[in-house]
N, C-alpha and C positions, 0 to 999 in steps of 0.2 A: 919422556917428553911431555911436556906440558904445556896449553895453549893459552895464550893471554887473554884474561875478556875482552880488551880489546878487539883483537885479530878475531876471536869468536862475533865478535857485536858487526864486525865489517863483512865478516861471513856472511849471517843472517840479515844484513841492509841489503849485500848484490841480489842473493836468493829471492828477496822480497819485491825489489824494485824491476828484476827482471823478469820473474812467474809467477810473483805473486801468492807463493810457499812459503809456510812458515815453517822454520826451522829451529825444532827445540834443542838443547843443550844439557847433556847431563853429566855433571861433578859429580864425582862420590868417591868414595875410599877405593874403590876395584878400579878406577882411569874416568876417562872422559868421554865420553859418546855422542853421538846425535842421533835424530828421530827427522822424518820429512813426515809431514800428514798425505801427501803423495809424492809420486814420481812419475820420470820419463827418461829417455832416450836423452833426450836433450836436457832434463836437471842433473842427470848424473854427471854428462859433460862436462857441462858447468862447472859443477865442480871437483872435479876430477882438474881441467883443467887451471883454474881457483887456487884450488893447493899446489898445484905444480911448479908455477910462478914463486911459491915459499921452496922450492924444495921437499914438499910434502904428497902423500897421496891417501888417498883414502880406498880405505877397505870396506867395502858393502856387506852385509846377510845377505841370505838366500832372496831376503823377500824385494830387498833394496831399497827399504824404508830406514834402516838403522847402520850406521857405519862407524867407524874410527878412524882415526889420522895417525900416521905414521910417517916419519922420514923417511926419505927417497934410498 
């Protein structure tokens, strides 16, 4: 699965306008990933939430700064 820059750019608009976290993006040959420069309780919500509305959800690291998206 692959994510549209679009849908990624609307991503990163709620994340911003709502806490004010910037949320990076990373393409590369191995998939697609993201990065928060922080978190919470309530960003991961967010978007947890966020994706679920696609059908999708996201998968965190240990640390909860780096995740991926996957189909529900």
């Amino acid at each position: 699965m692959v994510l549209s820059f679009d849908f990624v750019k609307e991503l990163k608009n709620a994340l911003q306008d709502n806490f004010s976290v910037y949320l990076h993006f990373h393409d590369g040959c191995g998939g697609q990933s993201f990065s928060l420069e922080q978190t919470s309780d309530d960003i991961k919500s967010f978007i947890h939430d966020y994706l679920k509305k696609h059908n999708l959800t996201a998968v965190f690291a240990d640390d909860n700064l780096w995740f991926t998206v996957r189909e529900k």
